[in-house]
ZAMIPA-34454 format. One line per field, with one value per residue (C-alpha): residue number from 1; x, y, z. Coordinates in nm, 2 decimals, always signed. Layout:
// ZAMIPA-34454
baza <- c(NUM  ...) $
u <- c(X  ...) $
v <- c(Y  ...) $
w <- c(Z  ...) $
***
This chain:
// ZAMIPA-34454
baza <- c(1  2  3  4  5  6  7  8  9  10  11  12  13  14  15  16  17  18  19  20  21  22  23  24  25  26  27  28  29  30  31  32  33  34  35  36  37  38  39  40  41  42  43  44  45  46  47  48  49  50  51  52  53  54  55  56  57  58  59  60  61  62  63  64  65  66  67  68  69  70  71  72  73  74  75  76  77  78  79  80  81  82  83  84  85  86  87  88  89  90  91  92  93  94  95  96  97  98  99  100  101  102  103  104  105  106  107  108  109  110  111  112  113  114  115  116  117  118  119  120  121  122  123  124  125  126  127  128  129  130  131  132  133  134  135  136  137  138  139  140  141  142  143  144  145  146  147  148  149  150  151  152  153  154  155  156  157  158  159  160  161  162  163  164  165  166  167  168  169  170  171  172  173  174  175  176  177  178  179  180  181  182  183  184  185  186  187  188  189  190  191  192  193  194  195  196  197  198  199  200  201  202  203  204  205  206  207  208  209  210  211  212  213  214  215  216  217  218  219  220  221  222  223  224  225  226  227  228  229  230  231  232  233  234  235  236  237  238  239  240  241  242  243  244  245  246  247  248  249  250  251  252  253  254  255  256  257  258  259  260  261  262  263  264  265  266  267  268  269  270  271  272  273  274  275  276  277  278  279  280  281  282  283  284  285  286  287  288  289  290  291  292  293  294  295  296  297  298  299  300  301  302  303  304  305  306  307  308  309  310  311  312  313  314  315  316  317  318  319  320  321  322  323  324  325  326  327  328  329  330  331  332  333  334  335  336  337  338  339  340  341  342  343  344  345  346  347  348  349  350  351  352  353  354  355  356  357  358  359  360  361  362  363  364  365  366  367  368  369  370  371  372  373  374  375  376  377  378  379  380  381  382  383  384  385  386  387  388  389  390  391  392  393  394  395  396  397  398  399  400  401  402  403  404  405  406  407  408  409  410  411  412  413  414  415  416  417  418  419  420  421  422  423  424  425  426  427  428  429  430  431  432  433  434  435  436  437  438  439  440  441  442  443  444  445  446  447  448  449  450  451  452  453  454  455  456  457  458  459  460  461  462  463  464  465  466  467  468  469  470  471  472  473  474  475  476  477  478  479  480  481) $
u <- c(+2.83  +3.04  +3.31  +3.50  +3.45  +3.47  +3.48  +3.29  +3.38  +3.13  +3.20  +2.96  +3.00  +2.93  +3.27  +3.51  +3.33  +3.43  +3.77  +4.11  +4.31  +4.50  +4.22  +4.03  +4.27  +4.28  +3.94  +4.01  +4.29  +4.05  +3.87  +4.17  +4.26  +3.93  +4.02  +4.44  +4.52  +4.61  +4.27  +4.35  +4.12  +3.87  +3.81  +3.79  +3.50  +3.32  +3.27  +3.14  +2.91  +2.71  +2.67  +2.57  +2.33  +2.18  +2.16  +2.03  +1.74  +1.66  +1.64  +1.36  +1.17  +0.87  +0.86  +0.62  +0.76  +0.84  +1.20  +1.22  +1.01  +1.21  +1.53  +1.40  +1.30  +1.65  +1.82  +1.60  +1.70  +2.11  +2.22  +2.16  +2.39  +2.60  +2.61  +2.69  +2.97  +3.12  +3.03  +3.35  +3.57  +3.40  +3.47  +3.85  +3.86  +3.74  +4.07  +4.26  +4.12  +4.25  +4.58  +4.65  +4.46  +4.75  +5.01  +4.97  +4.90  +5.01  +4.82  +4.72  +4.57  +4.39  +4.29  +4.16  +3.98  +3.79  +3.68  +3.61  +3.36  +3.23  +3.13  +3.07  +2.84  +2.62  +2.63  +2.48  +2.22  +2.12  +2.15  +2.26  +1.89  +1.72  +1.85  +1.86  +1.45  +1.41  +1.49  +1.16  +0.98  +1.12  +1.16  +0.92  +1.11  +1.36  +1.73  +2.02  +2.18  +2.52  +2.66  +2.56  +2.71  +3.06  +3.08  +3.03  +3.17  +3.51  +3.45  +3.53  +3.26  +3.13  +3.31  +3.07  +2.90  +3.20  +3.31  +2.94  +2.92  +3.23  +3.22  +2.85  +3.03  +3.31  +3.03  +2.82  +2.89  +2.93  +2.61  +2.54  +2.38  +2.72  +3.03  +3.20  +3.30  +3.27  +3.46  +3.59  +3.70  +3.88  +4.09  +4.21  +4.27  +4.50  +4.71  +4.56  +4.41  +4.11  +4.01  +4.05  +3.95  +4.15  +4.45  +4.37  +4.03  +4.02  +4.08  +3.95  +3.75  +3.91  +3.69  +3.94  +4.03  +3.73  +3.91  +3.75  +3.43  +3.40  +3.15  +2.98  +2.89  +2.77  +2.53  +2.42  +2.34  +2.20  +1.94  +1.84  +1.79  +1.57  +1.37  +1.29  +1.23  +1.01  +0.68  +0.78  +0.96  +0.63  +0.44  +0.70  +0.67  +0.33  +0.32  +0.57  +0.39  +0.07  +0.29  +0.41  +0.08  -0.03  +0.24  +0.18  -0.13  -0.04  +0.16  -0.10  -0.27  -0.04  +0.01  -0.38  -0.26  -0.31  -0.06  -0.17  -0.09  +0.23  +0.35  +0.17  +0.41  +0.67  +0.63  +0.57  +0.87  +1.12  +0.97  +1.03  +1.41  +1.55  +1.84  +1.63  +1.65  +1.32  +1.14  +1.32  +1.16  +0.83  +0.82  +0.97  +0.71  +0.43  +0.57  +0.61  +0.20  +0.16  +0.47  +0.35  +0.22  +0.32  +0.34  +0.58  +0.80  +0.83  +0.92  +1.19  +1.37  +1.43  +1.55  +1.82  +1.91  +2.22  +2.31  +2.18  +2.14  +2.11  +1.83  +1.66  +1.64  +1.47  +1.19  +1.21  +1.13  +0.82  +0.68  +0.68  +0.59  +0.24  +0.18  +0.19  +0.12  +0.45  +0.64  +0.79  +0.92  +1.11  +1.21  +1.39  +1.50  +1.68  +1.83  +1.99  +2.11  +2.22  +2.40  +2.63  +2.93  +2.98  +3.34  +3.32  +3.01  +3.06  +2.84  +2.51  +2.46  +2.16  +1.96  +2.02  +1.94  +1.64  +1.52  +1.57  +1.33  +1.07  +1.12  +1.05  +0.72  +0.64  +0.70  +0.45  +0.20  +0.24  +0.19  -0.18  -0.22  -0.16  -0.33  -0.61  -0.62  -0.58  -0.87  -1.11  -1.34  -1.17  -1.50  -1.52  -1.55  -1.52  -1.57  -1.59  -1.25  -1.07  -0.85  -0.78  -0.89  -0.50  -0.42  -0.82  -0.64  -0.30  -0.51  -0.74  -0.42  -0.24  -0.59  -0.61  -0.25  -0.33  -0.57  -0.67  -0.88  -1.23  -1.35  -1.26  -1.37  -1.20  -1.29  -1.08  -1.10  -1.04  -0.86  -0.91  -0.53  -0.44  -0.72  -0.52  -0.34  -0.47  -0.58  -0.70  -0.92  -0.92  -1.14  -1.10  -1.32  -1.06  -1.09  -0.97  -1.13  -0.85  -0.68  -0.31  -0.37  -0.60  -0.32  -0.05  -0.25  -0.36  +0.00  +0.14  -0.12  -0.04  +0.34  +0.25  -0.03  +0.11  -0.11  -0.06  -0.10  -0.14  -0.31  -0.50  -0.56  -0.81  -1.09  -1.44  -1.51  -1.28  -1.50  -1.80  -2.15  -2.17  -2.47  -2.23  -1.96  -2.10  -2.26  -1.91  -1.77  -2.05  -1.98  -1.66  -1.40  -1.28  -1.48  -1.29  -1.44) $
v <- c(-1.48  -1.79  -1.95  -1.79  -1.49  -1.45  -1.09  -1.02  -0.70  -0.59  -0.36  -0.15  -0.03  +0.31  +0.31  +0.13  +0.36  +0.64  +0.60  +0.52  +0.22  +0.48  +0.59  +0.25  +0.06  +0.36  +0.27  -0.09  +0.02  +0.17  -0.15  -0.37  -0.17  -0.25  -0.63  -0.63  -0.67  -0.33  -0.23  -0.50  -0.80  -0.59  -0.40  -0.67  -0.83  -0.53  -0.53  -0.86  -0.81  -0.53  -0.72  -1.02  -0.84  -0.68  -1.03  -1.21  -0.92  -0.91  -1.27  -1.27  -0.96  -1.15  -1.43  -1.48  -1.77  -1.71  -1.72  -1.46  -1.21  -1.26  -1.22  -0.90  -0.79  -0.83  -0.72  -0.38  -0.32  -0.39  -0.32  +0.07  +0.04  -0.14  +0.05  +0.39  +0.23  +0.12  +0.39  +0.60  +0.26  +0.24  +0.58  +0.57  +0.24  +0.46  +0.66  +0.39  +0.27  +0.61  +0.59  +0.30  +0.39  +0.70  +0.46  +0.26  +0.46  +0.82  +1.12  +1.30  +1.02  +0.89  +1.25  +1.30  +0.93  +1.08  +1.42  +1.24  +0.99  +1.24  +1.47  +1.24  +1.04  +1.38  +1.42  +1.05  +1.08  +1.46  +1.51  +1.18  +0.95  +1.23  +1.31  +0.89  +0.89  +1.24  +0.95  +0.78  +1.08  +0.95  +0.56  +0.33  +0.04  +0.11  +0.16  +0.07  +0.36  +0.16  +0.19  +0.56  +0.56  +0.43  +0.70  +1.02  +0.94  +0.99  +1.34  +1.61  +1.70  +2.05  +2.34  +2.48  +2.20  +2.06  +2.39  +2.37  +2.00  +2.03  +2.35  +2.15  +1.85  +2.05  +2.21  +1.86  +1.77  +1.36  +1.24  +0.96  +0.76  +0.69  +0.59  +0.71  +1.06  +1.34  +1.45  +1.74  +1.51  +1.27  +1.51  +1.65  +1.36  +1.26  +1.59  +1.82  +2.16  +2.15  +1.95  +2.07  +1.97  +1.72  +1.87  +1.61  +1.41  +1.04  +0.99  +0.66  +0.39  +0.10  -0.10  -0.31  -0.45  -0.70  -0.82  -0.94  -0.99  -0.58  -0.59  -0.87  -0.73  -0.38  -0.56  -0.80  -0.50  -0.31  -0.59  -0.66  -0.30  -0.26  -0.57  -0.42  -0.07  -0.19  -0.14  +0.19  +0.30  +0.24  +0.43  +0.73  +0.70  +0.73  +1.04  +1.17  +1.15  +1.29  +1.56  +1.62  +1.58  +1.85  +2.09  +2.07  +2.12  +2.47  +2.57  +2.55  +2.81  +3.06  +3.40  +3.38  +3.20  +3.26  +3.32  +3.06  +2.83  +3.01  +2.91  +2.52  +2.50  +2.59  +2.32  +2.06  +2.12  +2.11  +1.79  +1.69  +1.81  +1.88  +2.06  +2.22  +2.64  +2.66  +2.70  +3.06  +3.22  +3.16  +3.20  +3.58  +3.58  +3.52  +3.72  +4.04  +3.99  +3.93  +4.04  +3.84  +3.56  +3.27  +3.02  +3.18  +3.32  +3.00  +2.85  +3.14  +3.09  +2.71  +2.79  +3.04  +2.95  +2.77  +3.02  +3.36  +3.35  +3.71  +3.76  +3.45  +3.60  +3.90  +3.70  +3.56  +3.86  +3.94  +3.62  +3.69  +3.97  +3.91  +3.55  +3.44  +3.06  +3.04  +3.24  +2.97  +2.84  +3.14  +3.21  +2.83  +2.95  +3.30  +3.16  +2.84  +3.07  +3.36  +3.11  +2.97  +3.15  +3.19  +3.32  +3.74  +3.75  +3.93  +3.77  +3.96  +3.97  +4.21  +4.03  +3.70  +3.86  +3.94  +3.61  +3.41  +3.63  +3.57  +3.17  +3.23  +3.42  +3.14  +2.88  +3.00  +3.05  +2.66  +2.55  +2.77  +2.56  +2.20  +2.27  +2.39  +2.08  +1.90  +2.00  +2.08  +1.83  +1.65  +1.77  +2.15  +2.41  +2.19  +2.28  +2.16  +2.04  +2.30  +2.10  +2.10  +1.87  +1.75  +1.75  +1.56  +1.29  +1.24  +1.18  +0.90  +0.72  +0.71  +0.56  +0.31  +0.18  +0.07  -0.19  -0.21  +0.18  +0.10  +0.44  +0.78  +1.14  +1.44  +1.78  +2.13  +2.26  +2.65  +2.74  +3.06  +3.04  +3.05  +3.10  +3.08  +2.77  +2.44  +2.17  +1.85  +1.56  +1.27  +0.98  +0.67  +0.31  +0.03  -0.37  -0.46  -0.27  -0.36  -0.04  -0.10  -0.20  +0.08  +0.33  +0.19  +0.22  +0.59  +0.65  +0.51  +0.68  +1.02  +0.96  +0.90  +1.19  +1.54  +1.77  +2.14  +2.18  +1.94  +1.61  +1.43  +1.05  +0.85  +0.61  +0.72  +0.54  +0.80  +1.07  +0.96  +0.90  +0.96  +1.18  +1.40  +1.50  +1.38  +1.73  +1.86  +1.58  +1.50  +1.25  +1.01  +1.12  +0.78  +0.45  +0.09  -0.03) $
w <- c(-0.36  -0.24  -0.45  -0.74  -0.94  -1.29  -1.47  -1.78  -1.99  -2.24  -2.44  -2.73  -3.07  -3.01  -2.81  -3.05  -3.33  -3.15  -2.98  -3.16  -3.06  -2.81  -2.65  -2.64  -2.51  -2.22  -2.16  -2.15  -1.90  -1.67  -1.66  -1.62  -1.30  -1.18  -1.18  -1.07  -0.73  -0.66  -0.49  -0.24  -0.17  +0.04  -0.21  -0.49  -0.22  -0.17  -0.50  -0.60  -0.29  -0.40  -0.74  -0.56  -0.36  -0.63  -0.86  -0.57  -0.49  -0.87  -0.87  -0.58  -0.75  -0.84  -0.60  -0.38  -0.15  +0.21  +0.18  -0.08  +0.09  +0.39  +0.21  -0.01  +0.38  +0.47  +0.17  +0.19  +0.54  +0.49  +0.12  +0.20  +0.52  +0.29  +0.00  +0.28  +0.41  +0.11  -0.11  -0.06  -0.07  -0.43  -0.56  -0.45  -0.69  -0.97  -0.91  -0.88  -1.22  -1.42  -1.23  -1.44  -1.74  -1.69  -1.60  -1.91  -2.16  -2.05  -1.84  -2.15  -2.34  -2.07  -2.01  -2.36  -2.37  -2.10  -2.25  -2.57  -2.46  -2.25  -2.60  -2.84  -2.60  -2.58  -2.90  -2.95  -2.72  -2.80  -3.21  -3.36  -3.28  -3.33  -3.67  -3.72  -3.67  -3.86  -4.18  -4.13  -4.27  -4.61  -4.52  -4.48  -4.31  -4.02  -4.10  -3.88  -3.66  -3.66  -3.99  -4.00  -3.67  -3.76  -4.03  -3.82  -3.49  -3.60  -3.74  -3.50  -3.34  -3.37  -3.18  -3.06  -2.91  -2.80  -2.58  -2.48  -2.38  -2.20  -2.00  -1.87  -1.75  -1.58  -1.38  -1.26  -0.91  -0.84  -0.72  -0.42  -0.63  -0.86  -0.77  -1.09  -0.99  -1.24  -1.54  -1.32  -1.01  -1.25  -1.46  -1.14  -1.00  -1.31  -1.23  -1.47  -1.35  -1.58  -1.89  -2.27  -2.59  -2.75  -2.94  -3.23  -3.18  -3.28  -3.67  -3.71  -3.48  -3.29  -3.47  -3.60  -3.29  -3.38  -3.72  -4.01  -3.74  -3.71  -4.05  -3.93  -3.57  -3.73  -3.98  -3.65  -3.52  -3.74  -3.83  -3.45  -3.37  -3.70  -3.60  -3.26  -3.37  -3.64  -3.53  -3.35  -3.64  -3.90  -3.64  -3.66  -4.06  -4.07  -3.80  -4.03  -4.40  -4.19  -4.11  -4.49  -4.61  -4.38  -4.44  -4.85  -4.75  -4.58  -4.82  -5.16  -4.94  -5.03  -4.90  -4.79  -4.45  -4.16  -3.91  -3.72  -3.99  -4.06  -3.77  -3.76  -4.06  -3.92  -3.62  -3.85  -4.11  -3.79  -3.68  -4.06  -4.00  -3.74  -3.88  -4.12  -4.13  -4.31  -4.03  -3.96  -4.20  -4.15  -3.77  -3.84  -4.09  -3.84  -3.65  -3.88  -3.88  -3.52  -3.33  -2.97  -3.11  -2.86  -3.06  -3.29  -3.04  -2.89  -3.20  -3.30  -2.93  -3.04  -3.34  -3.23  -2.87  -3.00  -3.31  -3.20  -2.80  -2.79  -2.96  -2.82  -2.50  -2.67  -2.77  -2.41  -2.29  -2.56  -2.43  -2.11  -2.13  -2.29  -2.21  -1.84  -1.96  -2.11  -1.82  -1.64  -1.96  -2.07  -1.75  -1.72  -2.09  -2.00  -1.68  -1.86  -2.12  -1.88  -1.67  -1.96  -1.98  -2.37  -2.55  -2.58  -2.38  -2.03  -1.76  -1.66  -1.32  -1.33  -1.63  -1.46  -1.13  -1.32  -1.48  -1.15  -1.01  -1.30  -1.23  -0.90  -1.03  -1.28  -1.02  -0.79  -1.06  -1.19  -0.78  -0.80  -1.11  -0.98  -0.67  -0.88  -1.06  -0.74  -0.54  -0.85  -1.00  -1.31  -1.51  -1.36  -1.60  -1.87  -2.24  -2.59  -2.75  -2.98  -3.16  -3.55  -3.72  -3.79  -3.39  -3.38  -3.67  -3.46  -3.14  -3.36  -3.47  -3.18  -3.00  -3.32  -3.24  -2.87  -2.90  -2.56  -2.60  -2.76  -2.74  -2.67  -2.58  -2.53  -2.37  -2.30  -1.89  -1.87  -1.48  -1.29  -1.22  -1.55  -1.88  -2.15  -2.00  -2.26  -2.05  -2.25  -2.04  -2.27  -2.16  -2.28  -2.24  -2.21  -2.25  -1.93  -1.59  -1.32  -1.21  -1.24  -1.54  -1.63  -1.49  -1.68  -2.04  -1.96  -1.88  -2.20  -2.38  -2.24  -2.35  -2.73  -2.75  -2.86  -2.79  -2.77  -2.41  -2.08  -2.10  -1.88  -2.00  -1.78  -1.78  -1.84  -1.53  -1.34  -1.49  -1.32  -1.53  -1.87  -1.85  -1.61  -1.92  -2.23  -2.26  -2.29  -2.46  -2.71  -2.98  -2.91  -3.16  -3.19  -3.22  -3.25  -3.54) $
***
């Protein structure tokens, strides 16, 4: 807070994977405008202040002394009025910043510096890690994202997704909560009228800017994000062979299935892969058999919401149709479809016009729900799990892996608002009987349990006695050994 300042840049892989040297060093632009002299020395302060602020309230966070809880006091009360006042000094630096950016390395590279992080940061966080942790279903130890990473991120990314991921970010408004304005504000602020795709996206990386340390830093890495994803990564393999075990397991039954486990094959070969088109098939295939099965239609809508949009909302309207526990699902469905403007497609007022109306519908219906749940007993109208005996074994492991659950039970509640609505209570016994605590394993536990339907996770002390839900419960289905 007092003295001098010194600026740190760090910079990550992702970035100098993705950008050429152009386009990096546009980035690195940005930042150096942060630091010159031509945001003036108010500026410059106003910014160190809000980081000292912030360090110096993180600092305190779990103190206990007098001094820090009268500073936290303090800082609680002023860094909002603060932050208000200085909020729109801070945005107009974020100008400033690209002005340079432009000024050094031209308006159009800067420009497409912008749009390309923009896309291929969506694509990192939306397909790449989940087509990265699709590999554990066939490795057993963790492999490193970054050298995979350096490989695709200088393709072009996918047209489609790219026109897509675009058009979105040209729509988001700049939040209060971020002084970085949005891709929108900051292309027009550059002088252009709206952004477009790059004429030529990046060829190669900037990795090179790193020398003969650019191999090094990837295998660094690579090796300390497979040391910390290890146990989580083991966890995903072994979800993963259960899930190819079951699926082989489906498919020796041959044609004698039934659709439900058509369509429970389906599920488990697009958790398998993710960019697999197997699945298709035998969703249409349940679906021949049983043209409103939920389940199927569900799974169909995934698969062609990005291909076949047309006929996604088709099955949209089958499922709500004949299934009012998934209406406020395909409503959210049709309406972010509807509302995308798509090349050749003209825009349909009345079908949207429609849909929003059906949310509304579906939104009303969830509200009866939770405020069923709210003012019911956790144990009213309870009733004997229904689970498979493959949804009973994922439950078992994932109650295996935290060591703090020693037992646990698990029982179905049916609501008036909504019958066909799957509501899971599982009850746990836990090592440790303090409730933070408590709250914070059930929590975690919920997170990691997939099961088809909402989930309840609490302590069988929560439930009351045991003599009041072991009838519905029965036998524990898992027992720490």
């Amino acid at each position: 807070m007092f003295g001098g300042a010194r600026n740190e840049l760090i910079i990550g892989l992702p970035i100098l994977m993705a950008l050429d040297k152009r386009r990096m060093l546009a980035v690195l632009a940005h930042e150096y405008g942060h630091l010159r002299g031509d945001h003036g020395k108010l500026s410059s302060w106003v910014y160190r202040t809000r980081m000292s602020w912030s360090r110096l309230y993180d600092s305190m966070e779990d103190s206990a002394s007098p001094f820090a809880v009268t500073t936290q006091a303090f800082l609680r009360w002023y860094s909002p009025r603060f932050v208000a006042r200085t909020f729109a000094m801070a945005r107009q630096d974020e100008y400033e910043a690209d002005r340079i950016a432009a000024k050094l390395l031209g308006r159009e590279e800067a420009g497409a510096s912008l749009v390309e992080t923009q896309i291929k940061s969506a694509w990192l966080n939306t397909r790449f890690w989940e087509l990265h942790w699709a590999q554990a279903a066939r490795e057993p130890l963790p492999l490193g994202p970054f050298r995979a990473m350096q490989r695709i991120l200088v393709e072009a990314p996918e047209p489609v997704f790219a026109k897509e991921t675009l058009r979105r970010a040209m729509q988001q408004l700049s939040s209060v909560d971020d002084t970085h304005p949005v891709l929108r504000e900051r292309v027009k602020a550059l002088g252009g009228d709206r952004a477009s795709l790059p004429q030529q996206w990046s060829q190669q990386g900037a990795l090179s800017l790193l020398g003969k340390a650019a191999a090094h830093w990837v295998d660094h890495f690579d090796r300390a994000w497979c040391k910390e994803n290890a146990d989580e990564w083991k966890r995903h393999h072994a979800r993963l062979q259960r899930a190819r075990a079951r699926v082989m397991e489906l498919q020796s039954g041959g044609p004698s299935r039934s659709v439900a486990e058509q369509v429970e094959a389906a599920d488990l070969i697009r958790r398998l892969n993710p960019a697999s088109s197997a699945a298709n098939g035998l969703y249409q295939q349940a679906l021949d058999r049983d043209p409103v099965n939920a389940d199927a239609l569900i799974g169909m809508v995934q698969c062609l919401m990005q291909s076949d949009p047309e006929r996604a909302i088709q099955y949209l309207d089958r499922l709500w149709s004949n299934h009012p526990t998934h209406r406020l699902w395909a409503a959210r469905m049709a309406v972010g479809e509807l509302d995308t403007p798509r090349e050749g497609r003209e825009f349909q007022e009345q079908a949207l016009k429609l849909w929003r109306e059906r949310r509304r519908e579906g939104e009303n219906t969830e509200a009866e729900v939770v405020q069923e749940l709210n003012r019911s007993g956790l144990m009213d109208s309870a009733m004997r799990h229904d689970l498979t005996a493959f949804e009973l074994a994922e439950l078992q492991a994932e109650m295996q892996r935290m060591l703090p659950v020693r037992q646990g039970w698990v029982v179905r509640r049916r609501l008036a608002s909504l019958p066909d609505r799957k509501v899971y209570v599982v009850l746990v016994t836990l090592t440790r009987n303090e409730d933070a605590v408590q709250r914070q394993w059930c929590a975690e536990l919920e997170q990691r349990i997939g099961l088809p339907g909402m989930m309840i996770v609490v302590p069988t002390e929560v439930a009351g006695s045991k003599e009041q839900w072991a009838l519905f419960a029965g036998e524990p289905v898992f027992v720490r050994g």
